[in-house]
C-alpha positions as CSV (number, residue, x, y, z in Angstrom):
1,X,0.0,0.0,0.0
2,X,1.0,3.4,-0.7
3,X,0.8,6.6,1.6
4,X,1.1,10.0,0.5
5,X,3.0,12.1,3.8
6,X,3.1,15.4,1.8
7,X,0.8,18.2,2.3
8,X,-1.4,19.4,0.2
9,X,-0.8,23.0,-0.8
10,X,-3.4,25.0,-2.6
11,X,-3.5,28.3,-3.4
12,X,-5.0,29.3,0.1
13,X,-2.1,27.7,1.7
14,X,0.2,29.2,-0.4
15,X,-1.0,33.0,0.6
16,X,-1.2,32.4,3.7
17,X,1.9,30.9,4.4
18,X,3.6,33.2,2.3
19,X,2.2,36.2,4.5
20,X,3.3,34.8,7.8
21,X,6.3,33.1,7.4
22,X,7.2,35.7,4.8
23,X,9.1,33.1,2.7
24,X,12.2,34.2,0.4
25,X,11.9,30.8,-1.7
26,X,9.5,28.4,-2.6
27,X,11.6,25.7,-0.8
28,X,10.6,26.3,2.5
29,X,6.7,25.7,1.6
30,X,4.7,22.4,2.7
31,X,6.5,19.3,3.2
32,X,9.7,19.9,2.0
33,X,13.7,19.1,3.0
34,X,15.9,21.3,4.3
35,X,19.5,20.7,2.7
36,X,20.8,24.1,3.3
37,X,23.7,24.2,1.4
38,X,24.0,20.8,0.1
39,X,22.9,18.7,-2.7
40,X,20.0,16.2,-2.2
41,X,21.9,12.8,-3.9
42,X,19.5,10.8,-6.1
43,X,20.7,7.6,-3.6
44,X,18.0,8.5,-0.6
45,X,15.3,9.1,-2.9
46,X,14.4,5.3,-2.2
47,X,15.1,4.5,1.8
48,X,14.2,1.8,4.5
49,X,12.6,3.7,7.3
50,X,11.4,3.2,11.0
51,X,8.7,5.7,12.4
52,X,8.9,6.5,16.0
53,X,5.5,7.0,17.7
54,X,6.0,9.6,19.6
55,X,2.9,11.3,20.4
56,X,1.7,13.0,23.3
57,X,5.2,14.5,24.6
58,X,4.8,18.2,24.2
59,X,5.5,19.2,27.8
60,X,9.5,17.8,27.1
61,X,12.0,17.6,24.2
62,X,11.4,14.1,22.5
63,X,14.5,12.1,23.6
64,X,16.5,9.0,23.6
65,X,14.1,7.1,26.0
66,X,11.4,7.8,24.0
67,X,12.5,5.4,21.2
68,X,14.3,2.1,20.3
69,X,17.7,3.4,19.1
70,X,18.5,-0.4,17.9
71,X,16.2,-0.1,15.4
72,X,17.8,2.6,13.6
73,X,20.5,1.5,10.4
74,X,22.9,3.3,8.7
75,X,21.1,5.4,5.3
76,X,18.0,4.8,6.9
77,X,15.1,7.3,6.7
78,X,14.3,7.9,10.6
79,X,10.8,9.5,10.9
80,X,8.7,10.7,14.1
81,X,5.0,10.7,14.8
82,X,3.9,13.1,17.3
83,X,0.7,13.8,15.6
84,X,0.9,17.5,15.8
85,X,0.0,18.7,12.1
86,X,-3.3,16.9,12.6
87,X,-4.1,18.8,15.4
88,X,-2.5,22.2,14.8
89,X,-3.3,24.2,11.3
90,X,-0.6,24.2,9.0
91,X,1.3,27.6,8.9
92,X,-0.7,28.8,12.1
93,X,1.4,30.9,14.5
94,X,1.2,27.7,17.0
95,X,2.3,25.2,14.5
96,X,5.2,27.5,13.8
97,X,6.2,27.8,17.5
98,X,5.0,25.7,19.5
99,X,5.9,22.2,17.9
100,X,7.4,19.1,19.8
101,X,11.1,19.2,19.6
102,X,14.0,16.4,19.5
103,X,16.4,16.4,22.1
104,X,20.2,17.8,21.2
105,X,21.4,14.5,22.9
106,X,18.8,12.5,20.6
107,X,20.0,14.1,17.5
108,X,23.4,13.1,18.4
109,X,22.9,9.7,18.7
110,X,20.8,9.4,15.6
111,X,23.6,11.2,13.7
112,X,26.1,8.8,14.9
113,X,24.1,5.8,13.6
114,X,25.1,6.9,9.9
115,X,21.2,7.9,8.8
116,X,19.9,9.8,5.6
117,X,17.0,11.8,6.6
118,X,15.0,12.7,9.5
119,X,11.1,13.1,8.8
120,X,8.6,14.9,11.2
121,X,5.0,15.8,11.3
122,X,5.8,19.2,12.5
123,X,8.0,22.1,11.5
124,X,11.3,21.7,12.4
125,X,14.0,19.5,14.8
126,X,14.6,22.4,16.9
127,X,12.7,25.2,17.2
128,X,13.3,29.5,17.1
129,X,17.6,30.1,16.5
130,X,18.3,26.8,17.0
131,X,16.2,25.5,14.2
132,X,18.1,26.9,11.7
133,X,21.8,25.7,13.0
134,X,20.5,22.2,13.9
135,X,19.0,22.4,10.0
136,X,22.6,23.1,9.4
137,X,24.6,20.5,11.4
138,X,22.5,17.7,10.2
139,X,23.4,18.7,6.3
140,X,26.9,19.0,7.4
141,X,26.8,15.2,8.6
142,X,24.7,14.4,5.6
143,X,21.4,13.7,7.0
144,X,18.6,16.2,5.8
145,X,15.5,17.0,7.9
146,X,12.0,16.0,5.9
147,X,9.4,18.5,7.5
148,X,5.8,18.7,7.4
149,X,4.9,15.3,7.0
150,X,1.4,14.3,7.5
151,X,-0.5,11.1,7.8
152,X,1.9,9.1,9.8
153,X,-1.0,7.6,11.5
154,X,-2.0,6.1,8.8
155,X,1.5,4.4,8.4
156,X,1.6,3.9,12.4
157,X,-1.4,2.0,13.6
158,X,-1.3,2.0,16.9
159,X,2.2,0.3,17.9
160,X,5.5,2.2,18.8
161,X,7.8,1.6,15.9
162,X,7.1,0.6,12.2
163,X,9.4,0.0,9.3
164,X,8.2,0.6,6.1
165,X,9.8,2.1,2.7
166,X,10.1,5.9,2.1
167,X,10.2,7.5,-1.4
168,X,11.5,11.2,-1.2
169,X,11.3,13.1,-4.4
170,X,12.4,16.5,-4.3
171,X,11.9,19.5,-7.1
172,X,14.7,19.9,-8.9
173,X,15.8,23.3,-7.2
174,X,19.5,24.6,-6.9
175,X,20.6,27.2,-5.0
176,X,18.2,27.2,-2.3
177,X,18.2,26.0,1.5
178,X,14.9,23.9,1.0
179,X,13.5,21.6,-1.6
180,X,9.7,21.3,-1.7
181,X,9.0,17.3,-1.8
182,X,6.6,14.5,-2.0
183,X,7.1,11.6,0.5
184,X,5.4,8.5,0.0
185,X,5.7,5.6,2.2
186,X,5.6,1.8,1.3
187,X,4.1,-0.5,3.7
């Protein structure tokens, strides 16, 4: 079966998006990839993929107790489900600052396993400055951050880790921090 994890954008997304996030590029819009100054290689288009659930932890950074670190490979696609986006409008002020959060110490062990890309159902790894710089240490170890994904549930059920395949494909942009994208999961 086949699950589409991108958003949707329509022209009233679009607008209002633009207007409050006052975007510079087209990259940054929907479900997209942040590969700041990097080149997204044509080898993590097609990855194996284990998706955390991790809802309900809002009050706390998501961390490394929160999820099976075994389960996580080298080149793999390492994706979280906090189901946020399905209860917080896409582009809203909240969704924009008041998002769930991986731990610094989380990140670090992920990076270490060797991974490709990091997907989440809400807008960034880290949020305000550090958003930005953890955007940028990622790329600089070669793992770009998928954001704005959306129907994880559906790929989830209800148990705490699932392995499936994840299809990336990202426009074809150059010279830009973010490439808008369409993720499709395999299960």
């Amino acid at each position: 079966m086949l699950i589409d994890l991108s958003i949707q954008i329509t022209r009233f997304t679009f607008n209002g998006v633009a207007d409050y996030e006052k975007i510079t590029a087209l990259g940054h819009l929907g479900t997209h990839i942040d590969i700041m100054d990097k080149s997204y290689p044509l080898s993590y288009v097609k990855r194996k993929a284990v998706v955390f659930n991790v809802q309900g932890l809002y009050d706390r950074d998501i961390d490394i107790q929160d999820i099976d670190l075994s389960l996580i490979g080298p080149e793999m696609f390492v994706a979280f489900y906090s189901g946020f986006i399905d209860s917080h409008e896409y582009g809203s002020e909240a969704y924009a600052t008041n998002h769930p959060q991986l731990s610094k110490r989380l990140i670090a062990e992920i990076l270490q396993k060797k991974i490709s890309l990091i997907g989440l159902d809400f807008p960034g790894v880290r949020r305000k400055g550090e958003h930005t710089q953890m955007d940028q240490h990622c790329a600089d170890h070669g793992v770009f951050i998928v954001e704005n994904l959306c129907s994880l549930g559906k790929v989830m059920g209800r148990e705490k880790a699932k392995f499936c395949i994840m299809n990336t494909f990202p426009v074809n942009f150059s010279g830009v921090s973010g490439l808008p994208c369409r993720v499709v999961a395999e299960i």
